[in-house]
C-alpha positions as CSV (number, residue, x, y, z in Angstrom):
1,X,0.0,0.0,0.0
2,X,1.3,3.4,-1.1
3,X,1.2,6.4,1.1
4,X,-1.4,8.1,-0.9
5,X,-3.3,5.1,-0.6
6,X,-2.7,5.3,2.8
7,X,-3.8,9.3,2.6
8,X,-7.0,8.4,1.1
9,X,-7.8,6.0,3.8
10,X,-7.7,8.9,6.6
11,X,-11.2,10.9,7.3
12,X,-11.3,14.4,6.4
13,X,-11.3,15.4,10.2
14,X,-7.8,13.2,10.4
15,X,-6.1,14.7,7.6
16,X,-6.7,18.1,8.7
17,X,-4.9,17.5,12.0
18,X,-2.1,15.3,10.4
19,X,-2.0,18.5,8.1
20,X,-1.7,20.9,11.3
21,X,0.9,18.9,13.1
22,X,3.1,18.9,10.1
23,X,2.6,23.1,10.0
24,X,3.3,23.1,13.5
25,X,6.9,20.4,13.0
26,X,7.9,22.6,9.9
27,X,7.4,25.8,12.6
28,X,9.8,24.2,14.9
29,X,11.9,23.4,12.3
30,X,12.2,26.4,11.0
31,X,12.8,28.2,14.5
32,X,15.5,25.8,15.6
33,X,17.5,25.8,12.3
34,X,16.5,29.4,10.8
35,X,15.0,31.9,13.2
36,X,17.3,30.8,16.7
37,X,20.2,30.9,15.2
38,X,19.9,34.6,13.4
39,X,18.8,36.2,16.4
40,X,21.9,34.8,18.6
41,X,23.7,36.1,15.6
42,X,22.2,39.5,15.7
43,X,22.2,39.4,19.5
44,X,26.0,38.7,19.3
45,X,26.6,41.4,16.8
46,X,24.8,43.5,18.7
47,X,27.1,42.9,22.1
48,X,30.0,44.0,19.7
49,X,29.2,46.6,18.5
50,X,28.7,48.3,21.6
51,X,32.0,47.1,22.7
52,X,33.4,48.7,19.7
53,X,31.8,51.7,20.8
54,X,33.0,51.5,23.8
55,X,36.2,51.4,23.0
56,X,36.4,53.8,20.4
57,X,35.0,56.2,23.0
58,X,37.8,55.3,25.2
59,X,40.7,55.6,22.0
60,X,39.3,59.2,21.7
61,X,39.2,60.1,25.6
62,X,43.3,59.1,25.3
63,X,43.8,60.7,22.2
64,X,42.2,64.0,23.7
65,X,44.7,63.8,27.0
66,X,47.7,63.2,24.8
67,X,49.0,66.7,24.9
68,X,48.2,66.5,29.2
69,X,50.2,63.4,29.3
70,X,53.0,64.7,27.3
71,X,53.2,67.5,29.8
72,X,53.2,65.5,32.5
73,X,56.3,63.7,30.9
74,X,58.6,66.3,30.9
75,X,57.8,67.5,34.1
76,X,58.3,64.3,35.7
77,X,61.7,64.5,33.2
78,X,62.2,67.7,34.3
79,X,62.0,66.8,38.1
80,X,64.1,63.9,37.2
81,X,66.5,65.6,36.3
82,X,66.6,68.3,38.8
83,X,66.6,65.8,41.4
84,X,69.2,63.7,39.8
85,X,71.8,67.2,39.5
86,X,71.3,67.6,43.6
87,X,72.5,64.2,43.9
88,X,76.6,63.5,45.1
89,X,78.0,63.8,41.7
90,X,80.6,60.8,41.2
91,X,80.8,57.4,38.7
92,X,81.7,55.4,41.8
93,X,81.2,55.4,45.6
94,X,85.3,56.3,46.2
95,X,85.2,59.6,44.0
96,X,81.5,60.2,45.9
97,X,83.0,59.9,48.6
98,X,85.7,61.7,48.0
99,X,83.4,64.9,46.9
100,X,81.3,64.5,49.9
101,X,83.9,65.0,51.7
102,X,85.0,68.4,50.0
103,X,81.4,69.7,50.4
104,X,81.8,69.2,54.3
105,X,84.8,70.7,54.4
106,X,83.7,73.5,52.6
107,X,80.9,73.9,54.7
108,X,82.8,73.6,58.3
109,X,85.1,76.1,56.6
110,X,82.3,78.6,56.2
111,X,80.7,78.2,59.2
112,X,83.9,78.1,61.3
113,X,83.5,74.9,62.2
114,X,86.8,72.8,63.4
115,X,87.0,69.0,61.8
116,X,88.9,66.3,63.8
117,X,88.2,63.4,62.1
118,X,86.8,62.5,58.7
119,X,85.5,58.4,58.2
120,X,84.2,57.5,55.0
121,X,81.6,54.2,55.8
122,X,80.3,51.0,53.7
123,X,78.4,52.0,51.2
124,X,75.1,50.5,50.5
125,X,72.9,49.7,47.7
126,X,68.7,51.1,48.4
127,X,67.1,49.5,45.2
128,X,68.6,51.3,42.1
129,X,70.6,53.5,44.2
130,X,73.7,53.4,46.4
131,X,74.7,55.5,49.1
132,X,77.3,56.6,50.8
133,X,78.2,57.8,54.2
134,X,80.5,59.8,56.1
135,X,81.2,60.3,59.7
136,X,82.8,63.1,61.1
137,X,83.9,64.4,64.3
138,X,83.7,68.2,64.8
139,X,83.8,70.8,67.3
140,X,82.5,74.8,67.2
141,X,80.4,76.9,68.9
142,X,76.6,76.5,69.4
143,X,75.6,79.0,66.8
144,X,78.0,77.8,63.9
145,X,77.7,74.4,64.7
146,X,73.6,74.9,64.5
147,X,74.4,76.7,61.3
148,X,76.4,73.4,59.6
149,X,74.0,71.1,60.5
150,X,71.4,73.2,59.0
151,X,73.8,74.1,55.6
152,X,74.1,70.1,56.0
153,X,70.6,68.7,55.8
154,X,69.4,71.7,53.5
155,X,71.8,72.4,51.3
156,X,72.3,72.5,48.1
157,X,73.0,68.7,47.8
158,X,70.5,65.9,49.1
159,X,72.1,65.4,52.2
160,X,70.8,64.0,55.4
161,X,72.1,63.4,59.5
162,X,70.9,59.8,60.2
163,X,73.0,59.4,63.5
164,X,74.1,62.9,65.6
165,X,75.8,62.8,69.0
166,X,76.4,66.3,70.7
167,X,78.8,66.5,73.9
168,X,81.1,69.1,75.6
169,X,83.4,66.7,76.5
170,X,86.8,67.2,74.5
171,X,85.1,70.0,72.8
172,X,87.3,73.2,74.0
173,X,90.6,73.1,72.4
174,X,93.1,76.5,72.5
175,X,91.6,79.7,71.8
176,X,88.3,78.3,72.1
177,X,85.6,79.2,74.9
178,X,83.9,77.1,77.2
179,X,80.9,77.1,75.1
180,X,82.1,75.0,72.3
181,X,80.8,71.6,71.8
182,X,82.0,68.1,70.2
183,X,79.7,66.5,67.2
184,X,80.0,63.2,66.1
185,X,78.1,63.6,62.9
186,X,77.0,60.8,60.1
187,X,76.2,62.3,56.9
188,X,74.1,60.2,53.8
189,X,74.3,60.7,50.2
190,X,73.1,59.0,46.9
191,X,75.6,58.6,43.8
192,X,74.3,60.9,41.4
193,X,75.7,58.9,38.6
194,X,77.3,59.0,35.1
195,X,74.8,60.8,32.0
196,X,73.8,57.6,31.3
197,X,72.2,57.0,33.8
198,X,69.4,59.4,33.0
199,X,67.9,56.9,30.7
200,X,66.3,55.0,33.3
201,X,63.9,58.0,34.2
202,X,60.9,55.7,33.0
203,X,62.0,53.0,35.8
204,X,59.8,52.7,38.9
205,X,62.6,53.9,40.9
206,X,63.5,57.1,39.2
207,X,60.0,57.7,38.6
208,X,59.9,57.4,42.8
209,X,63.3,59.8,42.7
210,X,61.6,62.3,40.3
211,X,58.2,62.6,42.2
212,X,60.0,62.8,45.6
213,X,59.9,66.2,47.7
214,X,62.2,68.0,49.9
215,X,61.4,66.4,53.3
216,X,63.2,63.3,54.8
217,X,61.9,59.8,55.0
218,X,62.4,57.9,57.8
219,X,65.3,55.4,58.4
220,X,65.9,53.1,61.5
221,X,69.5,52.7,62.8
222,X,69.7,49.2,61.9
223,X,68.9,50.2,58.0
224,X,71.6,53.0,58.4
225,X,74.3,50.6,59.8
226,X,73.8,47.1,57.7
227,X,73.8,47.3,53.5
228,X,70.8,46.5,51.6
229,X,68.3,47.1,54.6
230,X,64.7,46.2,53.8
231,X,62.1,48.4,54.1
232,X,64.3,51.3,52.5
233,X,62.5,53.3,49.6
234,X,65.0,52.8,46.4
235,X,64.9,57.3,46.1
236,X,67.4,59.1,46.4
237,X,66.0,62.0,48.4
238,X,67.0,62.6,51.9
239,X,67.0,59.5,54.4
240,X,65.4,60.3,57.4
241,X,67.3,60.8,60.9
242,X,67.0,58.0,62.8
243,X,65.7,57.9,66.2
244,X,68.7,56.1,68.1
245,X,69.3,57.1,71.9
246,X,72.7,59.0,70.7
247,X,70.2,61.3,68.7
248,X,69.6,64.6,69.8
249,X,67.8,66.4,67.0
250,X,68.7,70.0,66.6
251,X,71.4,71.7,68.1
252,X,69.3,74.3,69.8
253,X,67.4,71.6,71.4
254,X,70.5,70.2,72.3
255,X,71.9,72.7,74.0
């Protein structure tokens, strides 16, 4: 028996719901393989497209603060560099050394200021940096030696007092007065560098050297005495005085 035989067989009633099942199968065929599919596909294009937009949005945003980022990289340059020339100029920690050394002597000079004895220490290396130290023994009057420590710490050179001891013991030496006092003084400096150097002014620590201000950051005795400390900011601004018990701040204070 054929299937129109078959067909003819069925009542009127039953091919008309035979007929509306099929409709109904082709429908779901249709939305399964057609329809579904084209609206994920216009859903999908539709997620794009806003992404696209989004990001194009952003693109022009950058492109608009182009000229403000520029100028913010030359003044960071700029501040780079202005920080790098108040750095201890010197290739290597001896000829550092040696120029901190001058500059000391200079200033005692000036301020009348009598040196005893000059100790150059281990230097040390604070993340891209090094630094040097120097420890002196001096002796003047209040007011001059107030004046040093002051030319010292702000100076022209980035310069800072991480350990000061103040006494009157051995202080008064001929054709002094009774006044003057003894100063066992340790002074801290970062290499400044050869030219080269100035390349790394996009690296994390120059960027920290560049953006870092006048005042002094804190430093424990322990980072001041062993190389390498942890905890130590790789900048080469000021290190902060350290709080030790030989410590005693300013020389007014002292006194």
């Amino acid at each position: 028996m054929t299937w129109r035989e078959r067909w003819q067989r069925f009542s009127g009633r039953e091919r008309t719901l035979i007929g509306a099942a099929g409709g109904v199968l082709a429908l779901l065929l249709l939305r399964m393989v057609i329809v579904s599919p084209f609206l994920v596909y216009r859903e999908g294009l539709r997620d794009e497209i806003l992404s696209h937009q989004e990001m194009l949005q952003n693109d022009r945003a950058y492109l608009a603060r182009s000229a403000e980022v520029s100028r913010h990289l030359e003044t960071l340059r700029a501040r780079y560099r202005e920080v790098r020339a108040q750095l201890v100029p010197g290739d290597t920690p001896t000829l550092a050394a040696a120029s901190l050394q001058d500059t000391l002597h200079s200033l005692a000079s000036e301020k009348n200021i009598n040196v005893q004895s000059t100790q150059v220490m281990r230097e040390e290396t604070v993340g891209d940096f090094r630094r040097i130290a120097v420890r002196m023994v001096v002796s003047g009057e209040l007011r001059p030696l107030a004046e040093f420590l002051n030319g010292v710490e702000f100076g022209p050179r980035r310069l800072s007092i991480p350990f000061l001891e103040i006494s009157r013991r051995g202080a008064v030496l001929r054709g002094q007065s009774a006044r003057s006092l003894a100063a066992t003084i340790e002074v801290n400096a970062f290499l400044q560098g050869s030219d080269g150097d100035e390349g790394k002014a996009g690296t994390p620590a120059a960027g920290a050297a560049a953006a870092a201000g006048g005042t002094n950051a804190e430093a424990s005795p322990a980072a001041a005495a062993s190389p390498g400390a942890p905890g130590l900011a790789p900048r080469p601004p000021r290190a902060g005085k350290e709080g030790g018990s030989h410590h005693k701040g300013h020389p007014r204070n002292a006194a």
